[in-house]
N, C-alpha and C positions, 0 to 999 in steps of 0.2 A: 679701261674706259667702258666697253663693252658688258663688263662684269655690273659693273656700278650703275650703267642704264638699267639694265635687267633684274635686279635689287630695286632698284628705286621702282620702276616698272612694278615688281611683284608688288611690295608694300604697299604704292596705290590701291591694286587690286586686291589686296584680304584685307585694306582700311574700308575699304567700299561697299566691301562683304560684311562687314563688321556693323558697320553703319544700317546697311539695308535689314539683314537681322532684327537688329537693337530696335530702330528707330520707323521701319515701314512694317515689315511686315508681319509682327506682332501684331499688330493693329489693323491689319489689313481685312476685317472682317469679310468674310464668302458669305452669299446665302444659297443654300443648296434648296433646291426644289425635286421632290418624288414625288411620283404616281405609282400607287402598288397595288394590283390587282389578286384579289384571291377569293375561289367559288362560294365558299363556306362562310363569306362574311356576311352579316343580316342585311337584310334590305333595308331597313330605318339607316343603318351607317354607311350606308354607300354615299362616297362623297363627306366622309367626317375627316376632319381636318386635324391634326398634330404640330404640332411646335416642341422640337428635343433639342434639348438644351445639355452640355453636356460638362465638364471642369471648367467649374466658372474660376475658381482658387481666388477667390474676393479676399482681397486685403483692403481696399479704399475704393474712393469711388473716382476711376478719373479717365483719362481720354478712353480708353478701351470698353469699358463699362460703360459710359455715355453712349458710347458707340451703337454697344447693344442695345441698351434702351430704346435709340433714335428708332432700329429696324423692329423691333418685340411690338413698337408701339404701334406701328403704321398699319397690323393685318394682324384683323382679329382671327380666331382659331375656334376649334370645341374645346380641345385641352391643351394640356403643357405637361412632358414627361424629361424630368432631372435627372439623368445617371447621376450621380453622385459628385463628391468632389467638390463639394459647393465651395468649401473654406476649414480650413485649420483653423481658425480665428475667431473664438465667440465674439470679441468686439465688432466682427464682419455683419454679424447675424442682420442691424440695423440695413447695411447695404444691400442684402438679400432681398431683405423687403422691398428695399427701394425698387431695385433692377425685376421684382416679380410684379411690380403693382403697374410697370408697364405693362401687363399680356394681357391682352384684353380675350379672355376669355369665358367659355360660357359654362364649361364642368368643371369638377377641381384640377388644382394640378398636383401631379403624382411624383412625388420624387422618391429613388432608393438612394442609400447610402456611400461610400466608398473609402480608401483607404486614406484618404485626407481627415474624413470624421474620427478614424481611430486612433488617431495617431497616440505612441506613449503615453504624450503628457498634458492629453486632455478628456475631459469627464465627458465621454458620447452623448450621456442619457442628459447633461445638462445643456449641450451646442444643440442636440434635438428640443428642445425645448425653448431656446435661445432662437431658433430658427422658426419656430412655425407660428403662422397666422390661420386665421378664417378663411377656408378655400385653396389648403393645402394640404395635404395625406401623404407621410413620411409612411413607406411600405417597408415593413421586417421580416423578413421570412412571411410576407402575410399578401394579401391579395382583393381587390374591391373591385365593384361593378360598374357598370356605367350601363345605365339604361336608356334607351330613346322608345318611347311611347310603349308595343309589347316586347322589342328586341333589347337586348345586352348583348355587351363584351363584357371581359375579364381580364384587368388586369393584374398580374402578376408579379410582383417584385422582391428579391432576395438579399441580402445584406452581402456587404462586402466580400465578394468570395476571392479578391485578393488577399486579401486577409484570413483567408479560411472561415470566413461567421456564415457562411450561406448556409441556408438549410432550405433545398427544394423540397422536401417532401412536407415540411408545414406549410411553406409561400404556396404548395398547392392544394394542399390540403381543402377536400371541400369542392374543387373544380370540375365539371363533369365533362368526358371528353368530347360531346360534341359542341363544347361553346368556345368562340373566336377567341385565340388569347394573345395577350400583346403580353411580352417577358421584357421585365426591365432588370438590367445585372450592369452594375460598375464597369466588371472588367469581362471580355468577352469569351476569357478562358471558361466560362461558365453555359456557355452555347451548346456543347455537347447535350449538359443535361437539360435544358429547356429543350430541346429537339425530342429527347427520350421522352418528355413530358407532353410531346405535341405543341406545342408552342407554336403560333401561327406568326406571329413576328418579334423577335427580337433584337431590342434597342439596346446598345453599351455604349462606353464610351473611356476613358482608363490608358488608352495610349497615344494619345493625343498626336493620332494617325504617326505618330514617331518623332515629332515635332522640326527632325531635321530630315531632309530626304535627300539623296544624294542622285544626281542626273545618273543613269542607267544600274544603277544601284539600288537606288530606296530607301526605305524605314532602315537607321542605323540601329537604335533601341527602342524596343517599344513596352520596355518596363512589365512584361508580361512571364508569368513562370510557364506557361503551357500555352500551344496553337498560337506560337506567333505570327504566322502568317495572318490572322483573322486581326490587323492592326488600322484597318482605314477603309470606309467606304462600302457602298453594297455588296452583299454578297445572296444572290440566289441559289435556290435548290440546289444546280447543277455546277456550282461552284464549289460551297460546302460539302458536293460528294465529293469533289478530287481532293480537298484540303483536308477533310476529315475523315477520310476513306472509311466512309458508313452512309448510308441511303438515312439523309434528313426529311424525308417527307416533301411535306408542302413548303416547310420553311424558312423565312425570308428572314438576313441577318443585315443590320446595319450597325455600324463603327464608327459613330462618330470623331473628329478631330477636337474636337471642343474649343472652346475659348479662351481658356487662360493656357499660363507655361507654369514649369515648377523647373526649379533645379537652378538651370539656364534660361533665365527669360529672353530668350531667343526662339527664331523659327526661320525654317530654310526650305523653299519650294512647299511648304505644308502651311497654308495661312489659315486661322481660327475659323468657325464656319458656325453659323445657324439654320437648322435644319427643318424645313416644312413637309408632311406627309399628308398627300389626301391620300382616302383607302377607297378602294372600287370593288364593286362587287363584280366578280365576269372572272 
């Protein structure tokens, strides 16, 4: 009898798990708010504002993506920077649109690539094409400006370097070491070398903070070949020296969770999140 309470007991509770997964908190959109401070930023960007969007993996448009929408729309920004990941799905490309034409922004928005765009058995250079509009800049190994009155930044963006396509030495090519640079890389295995490169902050996004996390455990997979500890969340200076046992300078790394799931469209203690950066100068 005791046996059979205890059974019945358990299966309540891993239906319930099951349930909350599947049906909350996928959806359960976070919005995460930074302040990041660093000396060498110009004076014109103190106070320039960010919106990082990170694996959208758009297949349709529906409760989850409305989601977004509702918050992309309510606070406007200067930019919008996409790790990658957007969609496997040239059919998607229309809903990309959609979900971008809420950000009310006022520079372009910068997106790099990731290992969703390359997939086998799809033509990259045509889902890149399929995906862009007026007031968007797909970065490949390549890098643009952004100016405010006599000040710029640079940003930076590399191709999928889970996939192996990254080439940091062209995405820098051209950059001079004392301008502010923001690095956009997929997956954050690629953080070493944007540090080597001086890189003043680095945005990823690629392990979708692990999408299941286990109470006093953590990130179970975070689909990463190298530095899997760099799976979720901020990490400064003096973090990256203990994880990466190498002096990173100045450099500030963030990891985003992103928004969508792949695999298992589930998520456990790690709910989806959209991410706002003002930058300060001090």
């Amino acid at each position: 009898m005791l046996n059979t309470v205890l059974l019945a007991i358990g299966g309540v509770v891993v239906a319930s798990l099951i349930i909350y997964m599947v049906l909350y908190e996928q959806f359960n959109v976070q919005v995460r708010n930074l302040h990041l401070c660093f000396p060498n930023l110009p004076p014109a960007f103190d106070g320039y504002t960010i919106l990082h969007l990170s694996d959208l993996h758009l297949t349709k448009l529906g409760k989850l993506e409305r989601r977004v929408m509702d918050i992309i729309g309510s606070r406007e920004v200067d930019t919008c920077f996409i790790t990658g990941d957007v969609t496997a799905k040239p059919r998607a490309s229309d809903i990309f649109r959609r979900v971008c034409s809420a950000i009310r922004h006022r520079d372009p928005i910068y997106m790099v690539l990731g290992n969703s765009e390359h997939k086998p058995w799809l033509d990259t250079s045509m889902l890149m094409d399929a995906l862009k509009f007026d007031g968007l800049e797909i970065l490949v190994n390549s890098s643009a400006i952004i100016s405010r009155g006599g000040d710029h930044i640079r940003v930076v963006g590399i191709d999928d370097a889970y996939s192996r396509l990254d080439d940091v030495e062209a995405a820098f090519e051209g950059v001079c070491s004392d301008e502010f640079v923001i690095f956009l890389t997929h997956s954050p295995c690629a953080t070493p070398k944007g540090i080597e490169k001086g890189a003043d902050l680095i945005l990823a996004g690629h392990t979708h903070g692990g999408q299941v996390r286990l109470p006093f455990i953590g990130v179970v997979f975070t689909h990463t070949r190298s530095h899997k500890a760099l799976n979720d969340g901020l990490y400064m200076s003096d973090r990256l020296a203990k994880l990466l046992k190498t002096d990173p300078g100045h450099s500030v790394l963030f990891v985003s969770r992103g928004i969508g799931t792949s695999r298992l469209h589930i998520r456990l203690l790690c709910p989806p999140e959209i991410v706002y950066i003002t930058l300060h100068r001090g």
